[in-house]
N, C-alpha and C positions, 0 to 999 in steps of 0.2 A: 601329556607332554606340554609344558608351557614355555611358550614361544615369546612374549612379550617382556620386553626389560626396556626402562626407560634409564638413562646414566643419570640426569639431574636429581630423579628423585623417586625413591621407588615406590612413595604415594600417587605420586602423577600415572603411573603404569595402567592403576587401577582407579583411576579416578570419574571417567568415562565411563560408569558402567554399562553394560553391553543395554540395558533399556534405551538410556538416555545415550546412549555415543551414538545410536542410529540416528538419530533426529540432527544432533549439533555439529556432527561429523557433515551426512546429505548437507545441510542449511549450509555449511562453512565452504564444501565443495563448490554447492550451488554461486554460491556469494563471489567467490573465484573466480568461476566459469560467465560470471554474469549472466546468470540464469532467473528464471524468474522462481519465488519464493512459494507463489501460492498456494502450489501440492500440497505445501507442510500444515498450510491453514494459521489459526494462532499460535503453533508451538514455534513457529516462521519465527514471530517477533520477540519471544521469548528466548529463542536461541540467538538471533542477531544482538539482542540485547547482554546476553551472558559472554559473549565471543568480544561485544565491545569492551566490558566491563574486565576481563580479562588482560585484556590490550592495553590498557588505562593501567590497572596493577605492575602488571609487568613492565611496564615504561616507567611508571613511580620509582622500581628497583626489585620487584616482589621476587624472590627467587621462585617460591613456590609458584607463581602466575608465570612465571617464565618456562618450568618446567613444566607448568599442565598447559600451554598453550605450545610446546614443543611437541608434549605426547599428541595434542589437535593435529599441528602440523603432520606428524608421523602419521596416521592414519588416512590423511591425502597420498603423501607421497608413495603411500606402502603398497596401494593395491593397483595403481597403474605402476609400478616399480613388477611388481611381481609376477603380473599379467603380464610381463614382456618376458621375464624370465624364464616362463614354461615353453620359449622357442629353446631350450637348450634340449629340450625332448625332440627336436628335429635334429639336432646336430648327432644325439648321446642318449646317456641317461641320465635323467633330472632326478636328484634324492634332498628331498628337505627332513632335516633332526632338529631337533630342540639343543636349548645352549648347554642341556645339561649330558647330553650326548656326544659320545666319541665318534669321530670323522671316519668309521670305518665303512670300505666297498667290500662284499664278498666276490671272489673269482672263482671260475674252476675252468680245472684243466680235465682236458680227456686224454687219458695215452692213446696213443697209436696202436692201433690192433684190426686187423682183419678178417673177413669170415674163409674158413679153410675146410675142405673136405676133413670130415671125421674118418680116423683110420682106425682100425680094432685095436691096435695095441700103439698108440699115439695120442698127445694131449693137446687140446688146441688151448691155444694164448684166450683171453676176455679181456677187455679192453675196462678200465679202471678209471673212476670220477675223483680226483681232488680238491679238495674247498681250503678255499684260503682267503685268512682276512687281511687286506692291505690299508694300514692306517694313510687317509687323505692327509694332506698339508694344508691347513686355511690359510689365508691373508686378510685383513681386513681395508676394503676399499671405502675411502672418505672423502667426502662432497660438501656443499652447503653455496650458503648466500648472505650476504647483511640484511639483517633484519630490521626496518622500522617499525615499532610498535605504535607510536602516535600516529602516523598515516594509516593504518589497520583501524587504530581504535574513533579514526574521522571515518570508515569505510571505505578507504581506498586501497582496495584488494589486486588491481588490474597488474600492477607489477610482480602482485604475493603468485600471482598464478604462473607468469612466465617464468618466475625463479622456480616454482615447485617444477614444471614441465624443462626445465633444465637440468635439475637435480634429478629426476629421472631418465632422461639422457645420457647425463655423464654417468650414473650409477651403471646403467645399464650398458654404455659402451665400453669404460674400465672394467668391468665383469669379463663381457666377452672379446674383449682383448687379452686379460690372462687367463684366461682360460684356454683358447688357442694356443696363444704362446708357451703354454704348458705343456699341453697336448703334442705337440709336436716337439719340445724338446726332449719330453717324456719317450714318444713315439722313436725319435733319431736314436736315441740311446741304447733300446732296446734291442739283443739278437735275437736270432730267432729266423721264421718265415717273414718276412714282410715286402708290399710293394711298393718301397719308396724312391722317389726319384730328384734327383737335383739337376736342373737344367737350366743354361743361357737361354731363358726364353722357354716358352710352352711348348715343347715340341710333339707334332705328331705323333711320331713314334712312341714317346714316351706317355701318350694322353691317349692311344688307341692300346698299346700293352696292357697300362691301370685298367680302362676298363674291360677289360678283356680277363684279368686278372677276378678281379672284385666281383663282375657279374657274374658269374657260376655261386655266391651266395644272395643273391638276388636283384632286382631293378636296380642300378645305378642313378642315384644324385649323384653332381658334379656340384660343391655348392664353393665358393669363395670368392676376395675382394670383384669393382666390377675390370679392374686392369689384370685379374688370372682370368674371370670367365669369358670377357670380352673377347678374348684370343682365339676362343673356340672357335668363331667365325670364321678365321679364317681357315677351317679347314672341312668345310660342310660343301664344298663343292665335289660332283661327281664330275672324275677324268671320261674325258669320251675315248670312243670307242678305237683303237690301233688303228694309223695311217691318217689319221683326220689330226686338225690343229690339237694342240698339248692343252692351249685352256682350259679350266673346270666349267660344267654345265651347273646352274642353279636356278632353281624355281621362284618363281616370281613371287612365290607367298613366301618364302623366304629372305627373298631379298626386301620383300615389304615389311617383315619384321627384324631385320638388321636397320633399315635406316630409320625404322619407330623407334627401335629402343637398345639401339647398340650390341643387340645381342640375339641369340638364338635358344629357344628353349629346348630343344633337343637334340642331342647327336648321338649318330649311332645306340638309340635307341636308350640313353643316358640323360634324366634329364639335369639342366645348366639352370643352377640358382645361385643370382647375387644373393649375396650376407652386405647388409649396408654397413658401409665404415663412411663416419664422420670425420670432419678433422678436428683435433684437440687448439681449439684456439688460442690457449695459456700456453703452448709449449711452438717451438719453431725446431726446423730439421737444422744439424747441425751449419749448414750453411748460409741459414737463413735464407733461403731460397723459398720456402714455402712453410705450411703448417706442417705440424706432424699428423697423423692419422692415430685412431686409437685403437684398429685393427690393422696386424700384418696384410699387405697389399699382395706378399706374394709366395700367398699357400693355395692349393688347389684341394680339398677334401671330395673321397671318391667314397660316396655313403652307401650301402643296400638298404633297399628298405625292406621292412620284415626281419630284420638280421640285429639280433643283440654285438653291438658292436662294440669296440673296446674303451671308448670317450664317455668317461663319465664327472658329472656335476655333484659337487655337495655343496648344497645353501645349509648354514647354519643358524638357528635361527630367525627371527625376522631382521627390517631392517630397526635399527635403534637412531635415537635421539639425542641431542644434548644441546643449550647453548650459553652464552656465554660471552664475555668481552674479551676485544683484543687488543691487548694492553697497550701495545705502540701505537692503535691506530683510535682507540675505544671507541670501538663500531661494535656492534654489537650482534653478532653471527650465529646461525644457527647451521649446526651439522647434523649428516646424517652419514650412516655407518653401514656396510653390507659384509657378512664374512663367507665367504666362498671360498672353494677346493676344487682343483682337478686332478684327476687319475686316469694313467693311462694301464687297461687291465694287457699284462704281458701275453698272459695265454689267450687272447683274443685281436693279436693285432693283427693276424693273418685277414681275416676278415675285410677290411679298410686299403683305401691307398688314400699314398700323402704326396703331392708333387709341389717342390719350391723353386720359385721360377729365382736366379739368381741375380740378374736383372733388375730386379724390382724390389725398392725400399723395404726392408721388412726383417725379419729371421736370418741369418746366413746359416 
């Protein structure tokens, strides 16, 4: 299955071969990171030397030096990119194909049937497995930064770093932001068993039901923005006992970690995990009142764990390359590209609860 596709040039793809990309890849990271070189020994200076020499081409005009120092770049950004993306295995289920693969999930349903006293002359029902394949939808999410090659090729990288450590960020918060936003439109749509809920606000009743619901397929996560889980707190106090003050009672280890860290790790025996959302600083809320956020701030996901659940990821691919001028401005940028799916499997949403607080910027 091959994963790697570079767009400028499909020599650049393979131009790094896997001997040599280990060495000029580490060195080019290091160089980034402002790390020191000397692990590498003399392949150190040899590689600094080709990465300069490259920088120098591609700043001349070289197309080919632009695209094999695109494919460089891609293989920084690719494996902290990627390494973040395998949290989609705590949300779901993470499936990576090759580009030359179809975005298909397998599902299956089980009918309904139960076990019934055999009678001599009576037939009992068996309960039947169906598989189905439901083709995902990708999108592809794109990122990048202006690229100076004449500062790279004097070795001044200290910027090169914070743009790649950006472009993983955003790759990674546009991912799972639609993916969410999938997920749950996905999830609204479908009939069926399921326990969803729309509420002004996080309410008890409706956050003690969920999991009350959910946990009869195993340990409940409670995972979402920190303005759904935050909310939990207020509801971790025990009422005392009939005829004494109405107050709730709460333990001091709990209130020491409400005021560490805004939150409570467990309720009702559920545990409360923020999902970080950033705010998208290129984009403002329509009233310009604030940023926008790159995740819904007000879903609530009610997960089991040990339980194939109905949330599933398809990465297509890895992430790819390109760069290139921009004509109005001819600055000269370099993109990077992620293509992703989500599906929500029907015959498994019974499984999950979804609570959207209405309240709060995000999905309505």
């Amino acid at each position: 299955m091959k994963l790697t596709h570079e767009i400028n040039s499909r020599i650049a793809a393979d131009k790094f071969k896997k001997k040599d990309k280990a060495v000029i890849v580490e060195v080019f990271n290091s160089m980034l990171k402002g790390g020191s070189l000397d692990a590498y020994g003399a392949k150190a200076e040899l590689a600094e030397t080709q990465i300069k020499e490259l920088c120098a081409s591609a700043a001349s005009g070289d197309i080919q030096a632009r695209a094999e120092f695109s494919e460089l770049l891609r293989w920084v950004v690719q494996p902290r990119l990627l390494e973040r993306l395998e949290l989609f295995n705590f949300l779901g289920q993470y499936k990576k194909i090759g580009y030359e693969d179809i975005p298909v999930v397998q599902t299956y349903k089980h009918s309904i049937a139960e076990a019934r006293k055999q009678a001599s002359q009576g037939d009992v029902a068996f309960g039947t497995l169906e598989k189905k394949d439901s083709l995902v939808g990708t999108v592809t999410l794109s990122t990048g930064f202006a690229i100076n090659y004449r500062e790279m090729q004097n070795g001044n990288l200290d910027k090169i770093n914070e743009h790649v450590d950006q472009v993983v960020t955003d790759l990674m918060n546009a991912a799972t932001g639609y993916v969410m936003r999938e997920w749950y439109k996905q999830f609204k749509a479908l009939g069926g068993v399921k326990y969803f809920k729309e509420t002004a606000g996080l309410t008890k009743a409706a956050l003690d039901e969920t999991i009350k619901d959910v946990k009869r397929f195993g340990k409940v996560n409670l995972l979402g923005d920190y303005a759904m889980v935050s909310q939990v707190a207020d509801y971790v106090g025990i009422v005392q006992a009939v005829g004494t003050a109405t107050s709730a009672r709460i333990s001091d280890a709990t209130l020491d970690e409400i005021n560490r860290t805004g939150l409570v790790s467990t309720y009702k025996g559920a545990g409360v995990v923020e999902i970080p959302n950033a705010y998208n600083l290129t984009k403002l809320l329509p009233d310009g009142s604030n940023f926008d956020l790159y995740l819904p701030e007000n879903l609530l996901f009610a997960i089991p764990q040990g339980q194939s659940v109905p949330f599933h990821v398809v990465r297509r691919g890895e992430v790819t390359s390109m760069s290139g001028n921009d004509v109005a401005t001819g600055q000269e940028f370099a993109r990077f590209d992620l293509e992703i799916g989500a599906l929500v499997d029907p015959y498994a949403i019974q499984t999950v609860g979804v609570i959207a607080d209405t309240n709060l910027e995000g999905i309505k």
